[in-house]
C-alpha positions as CSV (number, residue, x, y, z in Angstrom):
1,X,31.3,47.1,-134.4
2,X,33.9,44.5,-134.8
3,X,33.7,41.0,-134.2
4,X,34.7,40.7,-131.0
5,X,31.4,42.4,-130.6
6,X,29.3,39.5,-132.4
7,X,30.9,37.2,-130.1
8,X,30.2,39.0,-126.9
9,X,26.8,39.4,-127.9
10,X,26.5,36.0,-128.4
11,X,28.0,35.2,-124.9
12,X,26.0,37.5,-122.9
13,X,22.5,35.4,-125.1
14,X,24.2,32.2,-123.9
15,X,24.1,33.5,-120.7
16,X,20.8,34.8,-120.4
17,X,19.7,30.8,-122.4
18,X,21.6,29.6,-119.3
19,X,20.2,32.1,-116.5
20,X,16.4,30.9,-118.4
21,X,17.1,27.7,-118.1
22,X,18.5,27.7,-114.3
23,X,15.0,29.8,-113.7
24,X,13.0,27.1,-115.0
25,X,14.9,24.3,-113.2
26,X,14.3,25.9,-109.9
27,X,10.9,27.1,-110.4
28,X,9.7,23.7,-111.5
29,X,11.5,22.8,-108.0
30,X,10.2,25.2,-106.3
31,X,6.5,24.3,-108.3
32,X,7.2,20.4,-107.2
33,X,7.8,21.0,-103.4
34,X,5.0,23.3,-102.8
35,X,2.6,20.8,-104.7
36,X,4.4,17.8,-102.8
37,X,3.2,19.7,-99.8
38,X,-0.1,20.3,-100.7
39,X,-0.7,16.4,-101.8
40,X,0.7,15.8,-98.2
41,X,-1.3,18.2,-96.3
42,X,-4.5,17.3,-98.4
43,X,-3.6,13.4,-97.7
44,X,-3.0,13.9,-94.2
45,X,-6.6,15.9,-94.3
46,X,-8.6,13.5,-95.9
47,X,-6.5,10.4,-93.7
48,X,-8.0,12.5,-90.8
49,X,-11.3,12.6,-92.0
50,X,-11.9,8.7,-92.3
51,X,-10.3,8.5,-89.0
52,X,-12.8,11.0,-87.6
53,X,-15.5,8.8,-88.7
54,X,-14.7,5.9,-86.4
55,X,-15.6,8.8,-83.6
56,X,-13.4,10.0,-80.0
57,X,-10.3,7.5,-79.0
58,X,-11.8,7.3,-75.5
59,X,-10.4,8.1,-71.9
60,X,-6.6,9.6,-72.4
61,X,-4.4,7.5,-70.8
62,X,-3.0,10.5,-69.1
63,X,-6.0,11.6,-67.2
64,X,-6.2,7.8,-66.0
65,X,-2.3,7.8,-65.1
66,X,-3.4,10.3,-62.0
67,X,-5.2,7.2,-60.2
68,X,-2.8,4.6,-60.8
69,X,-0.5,2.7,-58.5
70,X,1.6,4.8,-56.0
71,X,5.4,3.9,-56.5
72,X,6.2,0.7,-54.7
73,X,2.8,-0.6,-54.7
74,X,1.4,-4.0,-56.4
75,X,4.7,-4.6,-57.3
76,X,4.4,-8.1,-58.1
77,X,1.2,-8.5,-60.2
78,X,2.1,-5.5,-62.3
79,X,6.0,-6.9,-62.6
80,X,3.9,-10.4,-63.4
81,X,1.8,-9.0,-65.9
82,X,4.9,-7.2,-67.9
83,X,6.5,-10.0,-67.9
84,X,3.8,-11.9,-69.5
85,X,3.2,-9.1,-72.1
86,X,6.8,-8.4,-72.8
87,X,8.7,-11.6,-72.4
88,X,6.5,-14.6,-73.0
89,X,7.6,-17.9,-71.5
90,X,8.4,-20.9,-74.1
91,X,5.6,-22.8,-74.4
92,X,3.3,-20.0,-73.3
93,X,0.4,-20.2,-75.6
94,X,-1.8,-17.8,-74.2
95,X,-2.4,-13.9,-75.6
96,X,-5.5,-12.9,-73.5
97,X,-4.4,-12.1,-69.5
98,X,-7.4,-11.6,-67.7
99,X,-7.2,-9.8,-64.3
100,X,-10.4,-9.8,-62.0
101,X,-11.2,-8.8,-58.7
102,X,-14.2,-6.9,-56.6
103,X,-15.2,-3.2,-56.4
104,X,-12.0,-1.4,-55.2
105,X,-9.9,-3.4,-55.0
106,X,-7.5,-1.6,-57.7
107,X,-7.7,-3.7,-61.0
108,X,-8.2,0.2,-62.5
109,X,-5.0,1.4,-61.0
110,X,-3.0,-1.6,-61.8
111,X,-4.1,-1.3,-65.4
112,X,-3.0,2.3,-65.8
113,X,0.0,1.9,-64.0
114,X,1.0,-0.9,-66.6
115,X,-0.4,0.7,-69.4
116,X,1.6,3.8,-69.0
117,X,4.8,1.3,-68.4
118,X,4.0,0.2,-71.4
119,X,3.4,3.6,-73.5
120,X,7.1,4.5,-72.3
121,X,8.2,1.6,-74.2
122,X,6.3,2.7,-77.6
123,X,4.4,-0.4,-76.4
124,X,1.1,0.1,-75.7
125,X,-1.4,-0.3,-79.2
126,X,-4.4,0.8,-77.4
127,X,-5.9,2.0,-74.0
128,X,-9.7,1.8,-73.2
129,X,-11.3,2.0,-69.7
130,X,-14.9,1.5,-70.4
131,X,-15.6,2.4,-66.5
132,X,-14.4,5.6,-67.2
133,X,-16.1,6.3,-70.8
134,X,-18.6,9.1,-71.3
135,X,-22.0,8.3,-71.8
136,X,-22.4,6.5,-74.8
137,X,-18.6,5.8,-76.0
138,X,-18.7,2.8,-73.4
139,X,-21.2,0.5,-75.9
140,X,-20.1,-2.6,-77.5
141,X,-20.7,-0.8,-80.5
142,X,-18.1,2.0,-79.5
143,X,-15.5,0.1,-78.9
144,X,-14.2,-1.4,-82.1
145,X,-14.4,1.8,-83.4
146,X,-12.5,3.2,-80.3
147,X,-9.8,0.7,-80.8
148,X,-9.6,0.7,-84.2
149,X,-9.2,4.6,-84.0
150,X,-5.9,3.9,-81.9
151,X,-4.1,1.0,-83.4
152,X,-4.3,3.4,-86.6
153,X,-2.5,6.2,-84.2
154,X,0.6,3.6,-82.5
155,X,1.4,2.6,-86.4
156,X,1.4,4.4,-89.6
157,X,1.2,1.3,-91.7
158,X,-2.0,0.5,-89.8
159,X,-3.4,3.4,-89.8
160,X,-3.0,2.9,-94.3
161,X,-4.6,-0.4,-94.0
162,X,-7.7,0.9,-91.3
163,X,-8.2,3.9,-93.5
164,X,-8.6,1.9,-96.6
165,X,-10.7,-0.8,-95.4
166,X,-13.0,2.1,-93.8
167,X,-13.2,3.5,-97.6
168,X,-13.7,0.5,-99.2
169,X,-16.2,1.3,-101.7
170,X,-16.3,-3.0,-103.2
171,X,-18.0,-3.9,-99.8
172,X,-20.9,-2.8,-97.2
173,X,-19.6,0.1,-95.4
174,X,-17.7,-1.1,-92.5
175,X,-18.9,1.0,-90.2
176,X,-22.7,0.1,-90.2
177,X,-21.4,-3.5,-90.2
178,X,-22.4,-5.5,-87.1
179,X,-20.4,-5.8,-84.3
180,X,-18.3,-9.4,-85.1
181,X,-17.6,-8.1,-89.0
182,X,-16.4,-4.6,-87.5
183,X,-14.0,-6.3,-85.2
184,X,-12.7,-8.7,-88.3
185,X,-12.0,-6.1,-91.0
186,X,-10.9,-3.0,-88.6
187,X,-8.9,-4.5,-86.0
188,X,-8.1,-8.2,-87.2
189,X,-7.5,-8.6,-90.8
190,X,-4.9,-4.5,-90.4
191,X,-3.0,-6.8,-87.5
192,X,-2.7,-10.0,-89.6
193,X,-2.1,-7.7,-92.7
194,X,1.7,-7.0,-91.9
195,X,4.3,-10.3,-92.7
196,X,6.7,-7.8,-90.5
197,X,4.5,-7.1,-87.8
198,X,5.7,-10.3,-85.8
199,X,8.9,-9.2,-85.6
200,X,8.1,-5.7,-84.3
201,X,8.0,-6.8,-80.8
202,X,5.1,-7.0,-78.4
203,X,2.2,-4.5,-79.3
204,X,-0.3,-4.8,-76.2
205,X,-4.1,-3.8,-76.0
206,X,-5.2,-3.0,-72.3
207,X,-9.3,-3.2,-71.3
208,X,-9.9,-1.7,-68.3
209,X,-13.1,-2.3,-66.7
210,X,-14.8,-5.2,-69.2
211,X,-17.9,-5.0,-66.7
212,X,-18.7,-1.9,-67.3
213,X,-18.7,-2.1,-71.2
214,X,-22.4,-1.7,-72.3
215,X,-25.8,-2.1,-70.1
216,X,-25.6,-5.5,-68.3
217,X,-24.6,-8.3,-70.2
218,X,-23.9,-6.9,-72.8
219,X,-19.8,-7.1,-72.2
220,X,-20.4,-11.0,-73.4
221,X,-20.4,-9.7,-76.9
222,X,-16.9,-7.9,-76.9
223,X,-16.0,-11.1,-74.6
224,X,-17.0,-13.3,-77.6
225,X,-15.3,-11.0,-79.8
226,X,-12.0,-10.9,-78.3
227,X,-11.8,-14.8,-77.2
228,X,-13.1,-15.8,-80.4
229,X,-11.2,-13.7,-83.0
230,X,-7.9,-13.2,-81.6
231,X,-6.8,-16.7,-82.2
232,X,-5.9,-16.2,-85.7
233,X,-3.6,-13.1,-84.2
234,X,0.1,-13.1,-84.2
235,X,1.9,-13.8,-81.2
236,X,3.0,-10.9,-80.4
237,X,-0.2,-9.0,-80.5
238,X,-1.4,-9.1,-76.1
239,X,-4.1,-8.3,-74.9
240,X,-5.2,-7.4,-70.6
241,X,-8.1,-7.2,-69.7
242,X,-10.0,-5.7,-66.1
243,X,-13.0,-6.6,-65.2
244,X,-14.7,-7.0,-61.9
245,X,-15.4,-10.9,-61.2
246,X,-18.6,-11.3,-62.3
247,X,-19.9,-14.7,-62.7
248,X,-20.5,-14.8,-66.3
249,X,-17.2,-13.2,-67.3
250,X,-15.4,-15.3,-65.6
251,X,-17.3,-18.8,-66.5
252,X,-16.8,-17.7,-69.9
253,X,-13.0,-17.1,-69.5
254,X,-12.1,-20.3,-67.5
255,X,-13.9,-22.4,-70.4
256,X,-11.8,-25.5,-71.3
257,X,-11.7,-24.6,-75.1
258,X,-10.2,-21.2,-74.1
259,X,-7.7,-22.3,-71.1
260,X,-4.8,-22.2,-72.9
261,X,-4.8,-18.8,-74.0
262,X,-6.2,-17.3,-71.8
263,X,-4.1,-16.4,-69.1
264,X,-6.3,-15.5,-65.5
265,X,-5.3,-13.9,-62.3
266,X,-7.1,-12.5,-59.3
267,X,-6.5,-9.3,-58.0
268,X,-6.9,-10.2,-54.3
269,X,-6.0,-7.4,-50.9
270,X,-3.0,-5.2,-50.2
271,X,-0.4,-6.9,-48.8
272,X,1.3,-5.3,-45.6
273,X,3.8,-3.8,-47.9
274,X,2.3,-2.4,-50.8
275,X,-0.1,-0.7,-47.4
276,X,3.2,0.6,-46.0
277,X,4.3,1.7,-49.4
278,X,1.2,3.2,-50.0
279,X,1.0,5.1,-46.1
280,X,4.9,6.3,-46.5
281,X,3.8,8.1,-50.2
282,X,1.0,9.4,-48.4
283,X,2.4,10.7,-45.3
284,X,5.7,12.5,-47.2
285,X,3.2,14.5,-49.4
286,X,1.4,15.2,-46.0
287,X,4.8,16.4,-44.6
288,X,6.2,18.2,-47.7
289,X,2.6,20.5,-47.4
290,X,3.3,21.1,-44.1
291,X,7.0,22.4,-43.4
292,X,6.1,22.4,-39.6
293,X,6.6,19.0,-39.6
294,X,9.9,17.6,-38.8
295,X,11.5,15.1,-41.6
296,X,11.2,12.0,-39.8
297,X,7.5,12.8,-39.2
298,X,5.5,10.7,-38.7
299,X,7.6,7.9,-38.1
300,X,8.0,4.1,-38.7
301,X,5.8,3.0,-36.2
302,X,2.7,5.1,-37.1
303,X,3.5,3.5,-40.3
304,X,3.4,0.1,-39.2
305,X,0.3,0.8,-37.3
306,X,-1.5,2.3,-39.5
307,X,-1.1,-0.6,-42.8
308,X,-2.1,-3.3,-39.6
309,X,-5.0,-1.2,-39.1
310,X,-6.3,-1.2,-42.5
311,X,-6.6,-5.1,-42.7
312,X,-5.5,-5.4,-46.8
313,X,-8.1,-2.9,-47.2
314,X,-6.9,-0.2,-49.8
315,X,-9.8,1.9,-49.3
316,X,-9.5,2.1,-45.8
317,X,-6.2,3.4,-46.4
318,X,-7.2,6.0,-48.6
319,X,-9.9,7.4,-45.8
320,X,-7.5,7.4,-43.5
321,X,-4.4,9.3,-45.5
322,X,-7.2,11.8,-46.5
323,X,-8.4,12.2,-42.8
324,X,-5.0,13.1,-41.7
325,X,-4.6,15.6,-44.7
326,X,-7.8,17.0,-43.9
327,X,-6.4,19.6,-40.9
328,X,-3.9,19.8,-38.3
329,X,-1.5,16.3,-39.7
330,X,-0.4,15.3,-35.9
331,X,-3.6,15.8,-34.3
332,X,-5.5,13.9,-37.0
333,X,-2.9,11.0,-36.8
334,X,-2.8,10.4,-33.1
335,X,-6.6,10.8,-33.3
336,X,-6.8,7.8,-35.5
337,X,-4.3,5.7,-34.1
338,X,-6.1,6.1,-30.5
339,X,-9.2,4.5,-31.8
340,X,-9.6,0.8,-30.9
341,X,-8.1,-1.7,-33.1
342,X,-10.7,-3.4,-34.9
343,X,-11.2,-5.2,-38.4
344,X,-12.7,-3.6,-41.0
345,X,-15.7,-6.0,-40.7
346,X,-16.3,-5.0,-36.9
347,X,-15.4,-0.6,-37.6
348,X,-18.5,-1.0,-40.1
349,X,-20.9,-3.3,-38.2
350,X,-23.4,-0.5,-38.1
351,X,-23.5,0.4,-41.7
352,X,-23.7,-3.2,-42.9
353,X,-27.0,-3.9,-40.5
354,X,-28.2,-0.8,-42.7
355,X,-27.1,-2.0,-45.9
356,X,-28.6,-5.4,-45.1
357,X,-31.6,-4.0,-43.7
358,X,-32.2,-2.4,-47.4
359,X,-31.2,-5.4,-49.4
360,X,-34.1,-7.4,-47.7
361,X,-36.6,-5.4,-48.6
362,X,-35.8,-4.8,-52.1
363,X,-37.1,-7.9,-53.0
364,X,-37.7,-12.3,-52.9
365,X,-34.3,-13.1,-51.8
366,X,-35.9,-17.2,-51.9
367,X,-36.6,-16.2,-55.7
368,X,-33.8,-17.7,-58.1
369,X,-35.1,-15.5,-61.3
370,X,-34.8,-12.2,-58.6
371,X,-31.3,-13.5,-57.4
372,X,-29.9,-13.8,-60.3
373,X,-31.2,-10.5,-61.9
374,X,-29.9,-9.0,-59.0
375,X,-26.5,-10.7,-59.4
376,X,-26.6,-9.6,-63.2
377,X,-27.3,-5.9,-62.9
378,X,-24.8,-5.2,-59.4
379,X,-22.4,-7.8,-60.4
380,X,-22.3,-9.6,-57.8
């Protein structure tokens, strides 16, 4: 062997030093990604887990979007509202909009219809309908929790500071806390947490159906909550609110300590338009299932007659599309528009002697103690 053997020896051992070398490199590569992974997936597992603990989210906003306002309708208290929310005028102090209104009149639809505006704009911090709620997730109690549970989901950083507080181990657990400490360390201090949040642009927190949160009475406490603790809230942090107008929600919103930020409106009947806007929806889905129909069916004027014969009264409207569905379009529509033009009042004379007849006998009516329970539990 001569010596060029010594030195290719020694080459091909430099290799293999090098090859060893390039193995270890990428195997401790390798060895680093995989265990990044697992630290992610086992973080992401145990994130979940405290977030499980503050229970369900609530309603989905999507199966609420299928009863909200038909294109074209309420145009102007929903255009009012985003406007508020989005672009606040100078001087504009308020951050609570309260919109109120009696049974069906479509404070419910409005609020989805805004609120899913709003979630196309990465907007929308949190969505509950307490009208909607299963049993039991529309309690006081609940509904820190539930809004807590999505403010973590818009933002990741909040979600960091809601998981930590809920694992706190230097204080009570949150979570058996009472109702105004819960609202203080999940949803308050994570919103006034972030020295960048301000800038973010408008994060809004829709309440649908405030009446309806908790047997009756009970809503006064997330009333207190949200009227008392938001004050310390940055600016941009909005919050709407339904509810139907119930005496003490709204003597407690109209208050002269909370006037200026509270912002209140009331939801009152359909105008002519949005009744139009509403019957020309209806009556193109009406056509489009039946291909009989010609397009112009069923025409302007049945339009016109038929938002005049609804007198502002959305419900009436929604009888009367869904009568004409029922069979046979044409016939059903010239059977309605044949009937005598009457107000709703007078078309439901008959039912309101019955209804009256019942209220009568369920009780004192020259009792002020049974008056007012009454008013408290219907909401009247």
């Amino acid at each position: 062997m001569g010596a060029s053997t010594a030195v290719t020896v020694a080459g091909m051992a430099q290799s293999l030093i090098t090859l060893r070398g390039q193995f270890d490199t990428s195997l401790s590569v390798q060895i680093a990604i995989v265990c990044f992974r697992i630290q992610t997936d086992v973080t992401t597992i145990l994130v979940n887990q405290t977030l499980d603990k503050l229970g369900s989210s609530g309603v989905p906003l999507a199966r609420r979007s299928l009863g909200q306002c038909i294109p074209g309708t309420r145009r102007v208290v929903i255009d009012e509202i985003l406007a508020w929310a989005l672009h606040p005028a100078k001087g504009d102090n308020s951050n609570v909009f309260f919109l109120h209104g009696v049974a069906g009149i479509g404070k419910s639809a409005v609020a989805a219809a805004i609120a899913t505006h709003l979630s196309k704009m990465d907007r929308l911090g949190a969505f509950v309908s307490f009208d909607r709620a299963p049993p039991g997730q529309n309690q006081p109690h609940t509904a820190v929790k539930v809004l807590a549970l999505q403010i973590a989901a818009f933002d990741e950083r909040l979600m960091a500071f809601i998981v930590d507080i809920i694992n706190d181990r230097k204080k009570a657990p949150v979570l058996d806390a009472l109702l105004p400490e819960q609202f203080e360390r999940l949803i308050v201090k994570p919103l006034t947490s972030m020295p960048t949040l301000p800038g973010d642009g408008a994060i809004v927190i829709v309440l649908d159906g405030l009446y309806e949160c908790g047997q009756p009475g009970e809503w006064a406490s997330v009333l207190d909550l949200l009227v008392g603790q938001t004050e310390s809230l940055p600016s941009n942090i909005r919050f709407i609110i339904t509810s139907r107008t119930v005496n003490g929600v709204h003597k407690a919103l109209t208050s002269t300590a909370l006037h200026p930020r509270i912002k209140i409106r009331e939801l009152r009947s359909s105008s002519h338009a949005d009744l139009s806007a509403y019957f020309t929806f209806r009556m193109e889905q009406i056509r489009c299932k039946n291909e009989h129909l010609q397009g112009d069916w069923p025409g302007r004027a049945a339009i016109v007659e038929l938002a005049a014969r609804a007198f502002g009264f959305f419900p009436w409207a929604v009888n009367a599309s869904n009568y004409v569905d029922a069979y046979c379009p044409p016939e059903q529509l010239k059977s309605l528009l044949l009937q005598p033009l009457r107000s709703i009042s007078e078309l439901n004379r008959p039912l309101d002697e019955l209804y009256k007849a019942a209220l009568n006998s369920a009780g004192d009516w020259n009792d002020t103690y049974f008056v007012k329970d009454f008013r408290a539990i219907m909401g009247a």
